[in-house]
N, C-alpha and C positions, 0 to 999 in steps of 0.2 A: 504494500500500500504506500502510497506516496506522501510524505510530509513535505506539501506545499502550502500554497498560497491558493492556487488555483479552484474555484469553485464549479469547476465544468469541466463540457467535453476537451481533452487537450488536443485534440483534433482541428477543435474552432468551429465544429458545424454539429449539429442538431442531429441525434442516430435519428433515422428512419422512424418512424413510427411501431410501436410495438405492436400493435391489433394486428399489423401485416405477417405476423412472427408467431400466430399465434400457434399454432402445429408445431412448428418447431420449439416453442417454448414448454408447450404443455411435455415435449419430448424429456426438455432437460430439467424440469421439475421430475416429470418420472423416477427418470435415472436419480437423479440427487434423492428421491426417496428408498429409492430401490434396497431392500438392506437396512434400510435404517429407522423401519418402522416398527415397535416391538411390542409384544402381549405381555402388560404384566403378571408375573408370574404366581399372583395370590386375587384374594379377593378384594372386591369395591372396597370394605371397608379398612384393610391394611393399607388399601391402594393410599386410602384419605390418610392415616396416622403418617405414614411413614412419608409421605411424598407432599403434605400439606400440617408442618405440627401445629398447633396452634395454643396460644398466648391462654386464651380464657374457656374456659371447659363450655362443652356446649350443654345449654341449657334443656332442662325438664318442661317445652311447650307444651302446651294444654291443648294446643286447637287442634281440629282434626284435619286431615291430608284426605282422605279418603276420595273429596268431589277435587281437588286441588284441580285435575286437569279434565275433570267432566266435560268443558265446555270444547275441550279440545278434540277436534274430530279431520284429521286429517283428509286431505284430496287429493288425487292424484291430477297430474300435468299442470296446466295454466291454473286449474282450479284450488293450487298449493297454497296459496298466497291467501286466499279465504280462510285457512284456517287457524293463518297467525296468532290473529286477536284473541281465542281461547288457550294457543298457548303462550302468550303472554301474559292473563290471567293467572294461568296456573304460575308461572314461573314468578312473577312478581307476592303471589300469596306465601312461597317458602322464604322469601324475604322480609316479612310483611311485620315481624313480630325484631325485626334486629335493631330499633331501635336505636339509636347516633351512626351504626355500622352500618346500616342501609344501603345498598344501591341502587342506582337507578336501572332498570332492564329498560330497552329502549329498542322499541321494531320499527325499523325501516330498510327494508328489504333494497328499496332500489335506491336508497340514498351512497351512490359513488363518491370513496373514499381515497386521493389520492395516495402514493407514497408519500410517508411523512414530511419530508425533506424537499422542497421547494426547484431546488436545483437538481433535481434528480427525479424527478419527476415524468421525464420523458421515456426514461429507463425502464421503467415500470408499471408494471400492467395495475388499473385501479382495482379496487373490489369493494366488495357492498355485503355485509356482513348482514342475515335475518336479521339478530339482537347484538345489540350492543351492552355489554354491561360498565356502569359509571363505576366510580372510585367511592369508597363508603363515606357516606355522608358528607361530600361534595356535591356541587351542581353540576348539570350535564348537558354539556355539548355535544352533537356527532362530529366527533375530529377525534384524530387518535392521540392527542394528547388528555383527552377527560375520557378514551374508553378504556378497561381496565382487563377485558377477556371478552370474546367474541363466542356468537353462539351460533352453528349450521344447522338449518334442518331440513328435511326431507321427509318425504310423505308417508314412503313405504318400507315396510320395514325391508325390504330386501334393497333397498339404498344402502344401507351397511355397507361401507367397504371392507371392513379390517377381516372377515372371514372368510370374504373372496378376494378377486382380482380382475384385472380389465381396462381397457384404456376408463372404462366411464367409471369406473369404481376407484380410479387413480386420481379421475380430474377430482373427486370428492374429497380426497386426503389432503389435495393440493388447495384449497378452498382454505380446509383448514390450519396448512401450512403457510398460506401467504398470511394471515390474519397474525399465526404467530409471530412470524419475521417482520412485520410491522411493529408489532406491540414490545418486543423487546428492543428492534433499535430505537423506536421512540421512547422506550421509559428507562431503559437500559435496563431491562428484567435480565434475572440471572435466569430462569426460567420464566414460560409462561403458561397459562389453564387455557382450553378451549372446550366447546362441550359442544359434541354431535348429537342433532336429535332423529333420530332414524324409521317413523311411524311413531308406535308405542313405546320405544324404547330406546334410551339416550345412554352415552359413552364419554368419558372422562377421557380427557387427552391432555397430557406433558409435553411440553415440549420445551429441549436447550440447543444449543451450539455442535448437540453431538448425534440427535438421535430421540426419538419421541417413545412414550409409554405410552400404553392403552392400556383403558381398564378393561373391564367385562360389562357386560350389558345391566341396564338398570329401567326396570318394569315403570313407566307411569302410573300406570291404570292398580299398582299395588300401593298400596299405606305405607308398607316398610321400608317400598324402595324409593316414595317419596321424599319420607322421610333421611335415606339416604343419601339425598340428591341435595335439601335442604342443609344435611349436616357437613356436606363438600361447602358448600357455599359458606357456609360461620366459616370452615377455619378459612375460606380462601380467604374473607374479609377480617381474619384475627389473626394474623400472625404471629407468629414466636417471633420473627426476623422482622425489621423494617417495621414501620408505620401506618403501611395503605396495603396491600395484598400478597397473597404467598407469592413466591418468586420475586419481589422487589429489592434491589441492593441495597443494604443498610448505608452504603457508603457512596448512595448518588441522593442527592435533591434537588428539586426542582428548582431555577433563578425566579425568586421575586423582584415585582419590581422595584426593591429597593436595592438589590443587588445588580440589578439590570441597568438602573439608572448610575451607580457604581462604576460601572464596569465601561461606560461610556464616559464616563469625567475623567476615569484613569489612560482610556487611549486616546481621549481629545488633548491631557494635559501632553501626556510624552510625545506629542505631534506623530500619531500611527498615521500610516500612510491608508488611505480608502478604509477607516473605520467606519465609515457610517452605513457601507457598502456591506460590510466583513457584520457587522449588528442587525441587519434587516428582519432578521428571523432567530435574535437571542430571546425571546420568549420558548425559542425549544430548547435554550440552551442549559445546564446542568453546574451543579455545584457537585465534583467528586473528591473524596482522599486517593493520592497519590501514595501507594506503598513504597518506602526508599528499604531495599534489601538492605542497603550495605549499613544504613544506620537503625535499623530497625522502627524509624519514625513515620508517620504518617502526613503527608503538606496536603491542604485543601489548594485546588483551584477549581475557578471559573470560567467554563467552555461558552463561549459566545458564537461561535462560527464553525460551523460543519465545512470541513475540507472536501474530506473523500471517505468514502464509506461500502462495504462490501456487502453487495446485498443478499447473498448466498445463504442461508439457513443454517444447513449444515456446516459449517467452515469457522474458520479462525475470526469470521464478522468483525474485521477489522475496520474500525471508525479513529479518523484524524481527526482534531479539531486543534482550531487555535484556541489559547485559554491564556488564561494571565493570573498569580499568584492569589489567594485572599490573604493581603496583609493587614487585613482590620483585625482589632482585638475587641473585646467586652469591655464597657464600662458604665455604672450606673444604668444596667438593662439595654444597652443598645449595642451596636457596632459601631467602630468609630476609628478612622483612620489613626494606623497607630507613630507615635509623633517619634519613632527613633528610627521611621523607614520614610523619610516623604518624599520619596524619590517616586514617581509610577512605576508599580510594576513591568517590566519589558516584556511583550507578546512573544511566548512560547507555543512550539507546539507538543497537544499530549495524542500519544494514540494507544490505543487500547485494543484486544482482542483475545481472541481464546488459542492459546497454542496445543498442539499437540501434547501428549503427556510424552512423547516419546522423543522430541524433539526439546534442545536447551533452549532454556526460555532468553528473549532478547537482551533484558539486562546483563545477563550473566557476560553474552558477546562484550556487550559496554563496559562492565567493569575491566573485562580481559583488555580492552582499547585504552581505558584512562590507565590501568595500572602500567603498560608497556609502552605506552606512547604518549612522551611528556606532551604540554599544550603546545611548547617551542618547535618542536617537530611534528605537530597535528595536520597534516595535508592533506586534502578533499575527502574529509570526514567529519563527520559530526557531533557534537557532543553533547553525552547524554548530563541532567544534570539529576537527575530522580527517577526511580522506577524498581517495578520488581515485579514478583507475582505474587498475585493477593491466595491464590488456590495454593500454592505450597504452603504459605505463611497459617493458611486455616489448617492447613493438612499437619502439621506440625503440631499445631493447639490440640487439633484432635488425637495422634498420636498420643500426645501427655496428658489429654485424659482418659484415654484407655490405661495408662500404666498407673491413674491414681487412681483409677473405680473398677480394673479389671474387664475382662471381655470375657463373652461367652466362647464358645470352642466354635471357631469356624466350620462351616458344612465343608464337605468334601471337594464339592464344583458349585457350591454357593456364595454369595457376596458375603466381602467380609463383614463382623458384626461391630454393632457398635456395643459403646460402653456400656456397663452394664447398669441400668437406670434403677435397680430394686433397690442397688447399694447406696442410695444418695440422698438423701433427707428433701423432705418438702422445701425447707429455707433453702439449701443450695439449687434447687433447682430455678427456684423464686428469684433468689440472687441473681442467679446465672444469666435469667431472663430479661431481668430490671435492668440489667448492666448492658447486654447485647443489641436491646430495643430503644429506638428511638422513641420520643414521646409520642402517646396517643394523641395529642392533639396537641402538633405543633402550634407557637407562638407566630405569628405574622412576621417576626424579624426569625431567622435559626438561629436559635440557642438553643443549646440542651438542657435540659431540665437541671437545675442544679439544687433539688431536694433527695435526688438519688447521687450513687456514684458517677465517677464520669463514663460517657458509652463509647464505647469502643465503636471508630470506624462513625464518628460521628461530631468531629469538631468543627467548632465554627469561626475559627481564627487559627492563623499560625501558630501565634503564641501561646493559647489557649488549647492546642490540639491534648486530646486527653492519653492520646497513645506516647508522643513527646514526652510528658509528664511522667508518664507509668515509664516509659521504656528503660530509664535508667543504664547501667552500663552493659546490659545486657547483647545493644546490639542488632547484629543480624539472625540470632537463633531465640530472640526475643519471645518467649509466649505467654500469654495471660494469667495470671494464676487464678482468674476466675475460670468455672465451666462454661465451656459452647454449649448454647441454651439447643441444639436440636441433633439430631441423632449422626449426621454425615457433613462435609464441607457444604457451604454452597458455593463459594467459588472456583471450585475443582467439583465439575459433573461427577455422579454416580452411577449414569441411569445403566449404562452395558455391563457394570456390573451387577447391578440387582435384578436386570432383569438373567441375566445369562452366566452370573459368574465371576470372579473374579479372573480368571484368564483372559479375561475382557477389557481388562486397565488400559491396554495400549491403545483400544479405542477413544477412551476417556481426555477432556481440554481441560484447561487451566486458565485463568482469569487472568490477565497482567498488564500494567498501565506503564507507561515511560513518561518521560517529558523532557523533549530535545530544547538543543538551546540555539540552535541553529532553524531560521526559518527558508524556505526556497522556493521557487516559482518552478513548473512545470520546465523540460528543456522544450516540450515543443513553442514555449512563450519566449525565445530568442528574440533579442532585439536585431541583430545583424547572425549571419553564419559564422563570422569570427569569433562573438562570443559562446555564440554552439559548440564550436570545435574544440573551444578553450574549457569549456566546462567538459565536455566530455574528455579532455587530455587529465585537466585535474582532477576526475574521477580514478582514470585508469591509474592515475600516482595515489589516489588513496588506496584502490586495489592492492599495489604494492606494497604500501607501507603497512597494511592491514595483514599482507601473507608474510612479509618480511620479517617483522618487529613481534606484531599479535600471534603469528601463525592463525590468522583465521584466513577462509576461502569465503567467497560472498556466494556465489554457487545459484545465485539470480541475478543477473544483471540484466535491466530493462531499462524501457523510455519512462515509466515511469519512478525508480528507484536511482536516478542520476537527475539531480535540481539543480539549478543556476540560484544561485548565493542571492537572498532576496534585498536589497536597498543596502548595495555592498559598501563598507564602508575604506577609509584611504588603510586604516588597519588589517583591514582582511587579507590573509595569502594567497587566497585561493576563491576563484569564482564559481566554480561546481564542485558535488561533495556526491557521494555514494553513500545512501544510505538503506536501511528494511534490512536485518541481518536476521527475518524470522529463520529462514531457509540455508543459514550460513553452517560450515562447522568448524571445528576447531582442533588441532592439534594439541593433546594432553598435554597438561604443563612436566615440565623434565624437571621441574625443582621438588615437584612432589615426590617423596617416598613409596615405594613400594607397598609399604606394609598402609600407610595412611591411603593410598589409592585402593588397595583392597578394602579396608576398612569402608570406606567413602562406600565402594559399590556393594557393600553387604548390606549397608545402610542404605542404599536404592533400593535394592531389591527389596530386602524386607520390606521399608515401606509403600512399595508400590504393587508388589507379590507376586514378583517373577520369578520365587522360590517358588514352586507350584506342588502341594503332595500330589503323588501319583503312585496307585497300587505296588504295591512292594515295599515302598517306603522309601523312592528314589525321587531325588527331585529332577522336575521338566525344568530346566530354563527355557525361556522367550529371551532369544534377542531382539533386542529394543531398534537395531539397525535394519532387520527384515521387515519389522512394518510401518516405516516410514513410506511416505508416499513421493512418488517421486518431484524433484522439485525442477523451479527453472519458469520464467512465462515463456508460453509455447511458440511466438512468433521469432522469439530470438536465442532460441537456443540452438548449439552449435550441431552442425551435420553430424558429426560423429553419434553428438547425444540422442538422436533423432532415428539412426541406422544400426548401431551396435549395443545390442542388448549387455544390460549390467557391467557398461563402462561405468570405469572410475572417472570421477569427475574431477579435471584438473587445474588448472590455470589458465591452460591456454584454450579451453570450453568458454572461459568467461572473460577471456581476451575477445575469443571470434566474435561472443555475444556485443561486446562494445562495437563493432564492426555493424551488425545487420541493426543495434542501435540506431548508428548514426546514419546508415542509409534510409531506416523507417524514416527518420525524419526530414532528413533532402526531401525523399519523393512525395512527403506529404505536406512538408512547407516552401518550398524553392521551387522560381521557374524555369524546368531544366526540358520543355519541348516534348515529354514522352507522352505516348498513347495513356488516356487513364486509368485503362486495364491495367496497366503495369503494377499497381499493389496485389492484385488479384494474381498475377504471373510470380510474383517473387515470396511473393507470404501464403503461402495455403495453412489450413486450418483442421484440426482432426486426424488426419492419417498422417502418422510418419514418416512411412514411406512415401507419398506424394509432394510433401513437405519438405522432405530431404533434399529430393531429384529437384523438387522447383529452386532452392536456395542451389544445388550445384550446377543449374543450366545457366543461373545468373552468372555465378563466378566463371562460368567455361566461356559465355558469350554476351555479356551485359556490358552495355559503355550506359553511362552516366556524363552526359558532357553539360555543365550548367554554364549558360551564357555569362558573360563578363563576369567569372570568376575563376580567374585558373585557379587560384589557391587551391581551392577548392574539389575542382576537376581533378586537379593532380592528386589530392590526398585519397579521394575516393577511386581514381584509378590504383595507382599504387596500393593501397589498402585491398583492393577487391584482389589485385594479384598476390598478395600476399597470403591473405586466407587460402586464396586457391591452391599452393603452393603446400599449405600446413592441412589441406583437406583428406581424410583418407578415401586414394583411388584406388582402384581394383587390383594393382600390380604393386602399390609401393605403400609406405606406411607414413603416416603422416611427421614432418618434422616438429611441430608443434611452435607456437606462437610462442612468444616470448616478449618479454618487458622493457627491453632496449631498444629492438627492435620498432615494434611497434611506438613507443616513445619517439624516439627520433625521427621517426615520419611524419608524426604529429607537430613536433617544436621545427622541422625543417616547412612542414607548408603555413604555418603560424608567421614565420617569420619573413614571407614573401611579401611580395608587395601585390595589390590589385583588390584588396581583396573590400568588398562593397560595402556600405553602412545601410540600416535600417532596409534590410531585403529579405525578413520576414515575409510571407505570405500564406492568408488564411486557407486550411485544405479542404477542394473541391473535387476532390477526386473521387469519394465513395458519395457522393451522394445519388441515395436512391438504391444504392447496395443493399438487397433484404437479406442478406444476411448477418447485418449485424444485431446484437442484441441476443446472441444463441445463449443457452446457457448448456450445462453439461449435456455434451454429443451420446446420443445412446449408440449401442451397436443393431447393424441390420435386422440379425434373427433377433437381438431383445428388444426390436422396436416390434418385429411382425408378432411376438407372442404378446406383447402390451396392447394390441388391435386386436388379441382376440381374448379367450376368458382364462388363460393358463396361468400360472402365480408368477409372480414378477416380483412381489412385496415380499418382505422376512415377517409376516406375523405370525399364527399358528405353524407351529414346527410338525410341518407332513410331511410324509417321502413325496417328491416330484421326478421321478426317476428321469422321463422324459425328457423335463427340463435339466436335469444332473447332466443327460448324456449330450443335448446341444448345447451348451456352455464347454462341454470338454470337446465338442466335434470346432467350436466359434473360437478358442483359444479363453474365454474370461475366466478367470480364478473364481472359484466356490469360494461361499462364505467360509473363516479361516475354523472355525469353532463350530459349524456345520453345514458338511459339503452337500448336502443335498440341497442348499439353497446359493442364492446368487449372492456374488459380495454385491459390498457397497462399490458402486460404477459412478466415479465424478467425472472422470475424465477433463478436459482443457475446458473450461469456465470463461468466460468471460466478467473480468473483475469490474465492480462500479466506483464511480469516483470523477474527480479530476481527470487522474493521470491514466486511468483504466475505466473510463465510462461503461454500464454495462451494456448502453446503449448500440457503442462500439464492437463489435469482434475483433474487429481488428487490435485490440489492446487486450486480448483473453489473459487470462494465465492458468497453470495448469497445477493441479494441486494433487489429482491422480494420472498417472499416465494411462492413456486409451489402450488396449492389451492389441497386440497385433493381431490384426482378424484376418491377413493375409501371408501366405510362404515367401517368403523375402528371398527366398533362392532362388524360387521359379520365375520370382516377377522380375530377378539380378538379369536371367539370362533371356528373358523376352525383351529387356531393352537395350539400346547401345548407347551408349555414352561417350562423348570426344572426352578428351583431357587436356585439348587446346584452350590456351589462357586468353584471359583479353588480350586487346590489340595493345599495344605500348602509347601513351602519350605522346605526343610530337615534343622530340627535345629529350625524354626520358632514355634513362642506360638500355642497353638493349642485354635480352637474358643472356648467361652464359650458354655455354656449350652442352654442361653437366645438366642445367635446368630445361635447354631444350630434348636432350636426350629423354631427359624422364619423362616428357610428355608424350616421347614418342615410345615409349615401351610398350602399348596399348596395342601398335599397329606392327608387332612382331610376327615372324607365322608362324601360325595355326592357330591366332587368336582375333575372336571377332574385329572388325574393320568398322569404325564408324563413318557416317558418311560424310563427303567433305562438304565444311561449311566455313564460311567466314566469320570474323571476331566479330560480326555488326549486329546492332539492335534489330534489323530485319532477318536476322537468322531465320533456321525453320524450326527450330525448336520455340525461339519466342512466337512465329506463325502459330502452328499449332498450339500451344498453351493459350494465346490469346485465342484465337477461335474456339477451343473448348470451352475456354471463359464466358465467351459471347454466347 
């Protein structure tokens, strides 16, 4: 995700319309559910203890349930809508007795609801929720800022999806899945509720960042199951956690507008450049604690402005925002600027998302950067100045208090347990709760209650943060010595384990906030090409000094993860910087001991439970590196990475990546005279193999000539031959890029002369392309059994023999924990935001690699391939002897002959690609 400035498409033009997408979208919803829809594994009423605790015991009503949804009488087709108003009746009567908790339920079927986010807007398809339910005891707006859980229904009870399957049993889940994905990045729920109504009988649904639960079905037309339907709704509105409903972050609050009004005097005073611009929509904007690993302390800021945001359900939902410190403290009941800071806070930015459990959380890369790379040597990099993960930090607390209350004995292939709650007195749990929850009824200004202890994950000044205060010298292994008032993290998901297991962790994400200190502007926002080039050269030196110094690999490098240095100052070294190291890794530090690195990963294990019992008394390990997914955005990742299965990924992978970089961006902001197919010829999308062959027909016969700018010309010549040259062909192995090399092409057309000012131009190239906006690519055969009624979904665990045997005839991996079902299939994504609109395709990234559904040997020798390079620049050296020979080693005998073509953009290979295009 990109920490910019940028509030849009970085293209410059408006994706295509989504309604024209809609087949293909309903596709990659599919897929992105596929897998990752689960049956809880107990009953409705465990489903409510465990997955919704709540604060205040539910009460002994008196009234009776019995007629609750009498009036409600279901229709089928057009005539559905008729019979709303009876069950909103009923639905509004199990609320009817909650008193200050209250919600509002709220039917309006055809009231379209856009994506939260104003700027993003185009991206995403609207929807229109039956009922909407409000926040207790609030008033209520239809907007998803005042909705708090949305409600689907359907007529018949064979609408049910979660027993069957089917495109139209898909589009239903997906219904319920957009509803979610909305309510959580608009309220930043760590989970959220949704409730299907199916005929007579309605369904509880989970859903986080990983993976959704289902319950089992629950009778209308019975008392008792009314009554259990009622008793979901108290605890969803009485939480243990938070303030307003289950799944709410204790450590996010809504801006008042006296924080609002705040937050605009502090960037009017420090003269912010387009504040007023960057504030249009800080009424969505959020008061969160920043967890700092390394001090164990907790800073409040103030998000004002959505950058970029990933609209993906399943995924790491990575949201940027600009924010700026809260440096008010408390006095005499208010907030009040505090007089030993009255400088304005400087606009940072924070971003936040759910990372893999399996993958090193991004701080950790940060820390490894500031401790090895003083500020004096800091080149096109960025610096973090806070952050951590909030999901370890709870997974920790909990750990300590299972060793001070004891656990029960873990099931065999069951989720681990929690502490053990017999052993604990009413007062500590009482305690535990008063401390964890914010007040029931906040104050118009946030303050925290201060007749209780201070709440954790809950301060309303720097100064004042009540974790600061507690933390003491504790640190980074700091934990509470109160109890976590509820049974599991909630900022580290649980759901694959409780539904499936603990062998399921590596499924499982983690919550974690940063906040850089470095802010940046998109690169496709160039003011001239020379400072394009120049950011991109000072990326490639942060590269270095990142593998050099850090030992880390960035291992994504994209258009969107390289920024031009925003409102640079005479100080700054550097005007582009590399940054997003969710996807990076690291070489073990050599200072660590042996015995303290064992130590380390028995302490992973254990806490994570990749010690696994297993019959006999043997332990399974899981490596944690097999089920990473593979990483990279998919337009710019290198040939190699694209054609050779389970390479190691190296240096000069994310050398080449800096390469197809900066071509993305010529051909889609410079006027350099090419056909406007030419994106559609050099970037394909979804297959590897097509992808491959199109990136190496460029490099074998592609000129790039941009008028009145040789600089220019010449680096993207020279550059393109050089890729070519480290590419692997069929006969020889690649020599691999390198950091000198490449540098010094870089700083030699830098320092030419010709080179143009202000020749930015905005990109007209896709427009009207319906292909943008895809989201995960299904495969053929799992798109034809999704059109018909065969299981595609992971709920009920049945033999699908059938289906076992086409997934192993199509190449897709079976679920890893049971093969009779289909894994989870993301495949290349296209990201939302600025820098990766999802509007776009053309800015996808790829988060699972697509499995190859074709023989890469059969299709090696059905095609021919030259190994002639571009033509040479007029004036450039001409190759050696050794470099033409290896081109011609292709055309030895008894080895295919390709056919003779010239180095020119009307080749026939760009003929035919562009005509297949067309």
């Amino acid at each position: 995700m990109s920490i910019s400035t940028c509030s849009f498409c970085s293209s410059s033009i408006r994706p295509f319309s989504v309604k024209q997408q809609s087949k293909i979208l309903a596709e990659g919803w599919a897929s992105e559910l596929s897998g990752r829809v689960l049956e809880y594994p107990h009953d409705v009423d465990t489903f409510i203890r465990t997955l919704l605790p709540c604060s205040t015991p539910y009460p002994a009503f008196q009234d009776n349930l019995n007629d609750a949804f009498s009036e409600y009488n279901p229709m089928l087709g057009k005539a559905e809508e008729i019979s709303y108003p009876g069950l909103s009746k009923g639905l509004n009567a199990l609320v009817a007795e909650f008193g200050d908790r209250k919600p509002v339920i709220f039917n309006a079927p055809h009231n379209k609801l856009n994506f939260p986010y104003n700027a993003f807007v185009d991206h995403h398809h609207s929807t229109a929720p039956d009922f909407s339910v409000g926040f207790p005891g609030k008033p209520f707006e239809n907007s998803w800022q005042h909705i708090s859980m949305a409600i689907e229904a359907k007529a018949n009870d064979k609408d049910d999806p979660f027993p069957r399957r089917g495109s139209q049993n898909t589009r239903t889940v997906e219904q319920l899945a957009k509803n979610a994905r909305n309510l959580m990045l608009t309220h930043g729920f760590l989970c959220t509720f949704v409730i299907g109504v199916y005929g007579d009988h309605a369904r509880l649904v989970r859903f986080d960042h990983t993976c959704a639960l289902v319950s089992g079905l629950i009778d209308l037309r019975e008392e008792g199951s009314a009554r259990t339907l009622r008793r979901f709704l108290w605890h969803f509105v009485n939480p243990t956690v938070g303030d307003t409903v289950s799944g709410c972050d204790p450590t996010v609050m809504p801006l008042n507008k006296a924080s609002q009004e705040w937050v605009k005097r502090q960037l009017k005073k420090g003269g912010v450049q387009n504040w007023e611009e960057h504030t249009t929509e800080i009424h969505k904007g959020r008061r969160v604690e920043v967890y700092d690993q390394k001090t164990g302390r907790c800073i409040p800021y103030l998000l004002y402005h959505l950058v970029d945001v990933n609209g993906r359900l399943f995924s790491r939902a990575t949201m940027v925002w600009r924010a700026i410190e809260d440096t008010r403290i408390w006095r005499t009941d208010r907030l009040i600027d505090d007089p030993k800071r009255p400088a304005p806070p400087k606009p940072q930015i924070l971003k936040e998302a759910w990372r893999q459990l399996v993958r090193t959380a991004e701080a950790t890369f940060y820390d490894r950067i500031n401790s090895r790379i003083p500020d004096a040597e800091r080149y096109g990099i960025p610096k973090m100045v806070y952050g951590g993960d909030i999901g370890e930090f709870e997974f920790r607390w909990w750990e300590e208090m299972g060793k001070r209350w004891g656990r029960e004995e873990d099931p065999e292939d069951g989720p681990p347990q929690p502490p053990t709650r017999k052993k604990r007195t009413r007062a500590a749990v009482s305690r535990s709760c008063s401390r964890a929850r914010t007040s029931k009824k906040p104050k118009k200004q946030e303050k925290p209650s201060t007749s209780s202890p201070p709440t954790l994950f809950s301060s309303s000044g720097s100064a004042n943060s009540p974790l600061i205060s507690e933390v003491g010298e504790g640190g980074a292994r700091y934990v509470p010595d109160t109890d976590m008032p509820v049974d599991y993290p909630q900022h580290q998901t649980y759901s694959w384990r409780l539904a499936l297991g603990k062998k399921s962790w590596h499924r499982e994400r983690s919550h974690m906030r940063i906040v850089i200190d470095d802010v940046g502007r998109p690169l496709t926002e160039f003011k001239s090409t020379h400072e394009l080039v120049t950011a991109v050269r000072d990326a490639i030196l942060g590269h270095r000094l990142l593998w050099e110094k850090a030992e880390i690999l960035h291992r994504d490098v994209s258009v969107g993860n390289i920024l031009i240095k925003d409102e640079k100052t005479t100080e700054d070294k550097f005007s582009g910087f590399l940054h997003d190291y969710d996807y990076s890794s690291m070489v073990p530090d050599p200072k660590t001991s042996v015995e303290v690195e064992e130590a380390e990963a028995k302490a992973i294990e254990d806490d994570l439970g990749l010690g696994l019992d297993v019959p006999g008394g043997a332990k399974e390990s899981v490596d944690p590196e097999t089920q990473k997914e593979r990483t990279g955005t998919y337009y710019f990742m290198a040939v190699e990475m694209l054609r050779v299965p389970d390479v190691v990924h190296n240096t000069h992978h994310d050398l080449e990546s800096f390469y197809w970089v900066l071509l993305w961006v010529v051909v889609r902001h410079t006027d350099h005279g090419q056909d406007k197919n030419i994106c559609n010829v050099i970037f394909k999308y979804g297959d590897d193999w097509d992808s491959a062959n199109a990136k190496k027909g460029w490099l074998a016969d592609g000129v790039l000539d941009i008028p009145n700018n040789k600089p220019l010309t010449f680096l993207l010549t020279e550059f393109t031959r050089m890729v070519w040259h480290n590419t692997p062909n069929r006969d020889e192995s690649p020599k691999g890029l390198d950091y000198n090399a490449v540098l010094d092409l870089f700083n030699q057309a830098l320092d030419m002369e010709g080179w143009p000012e202000n020749d930015w131009k905005p990109c007209n190239l896709l427009k009207g392309d319906g292909r943008t906006g895809i989201a995960p690519i299904m495969v053929p055969a799992v798109r034809e059994r999704l059109n018909s009624e065969a299981p595609i979904a992971a709920l009920p665990i049945r033999a699908a023999t059938a289906f076992s045997n086409l997934l192993k005839r199509e190449g897709l991996p079976p679920h890893p924990l049971h093969p009779h079902l289909p894994a989870p299939f993301t495949g290349p994504t296209a990201r939302v935001g600025g820098k990766r609109p999802a509007g776009c395709l053309d800015e996808g990234t790829l988060e699972q690699a697509p499995a190859n559904f074709r023989s890469e040997a059969s299709r090696m020798h059905k095609r021919q391939r030259s190994n002639m390079g571009p033509p040479a620049l007029p004036g450039a050296p001409e190759d050696t002897a050794e470099e033409r020979a290896g081109r011609s080693r292709s055309r030895q005998v008894g080895k295919p002959r390709a056919a003779p073509r010239s180095g020119t953009r009307s080749s026939s290979r760009l003929r035919e690609q562009k005509m297949k295009v067309a």
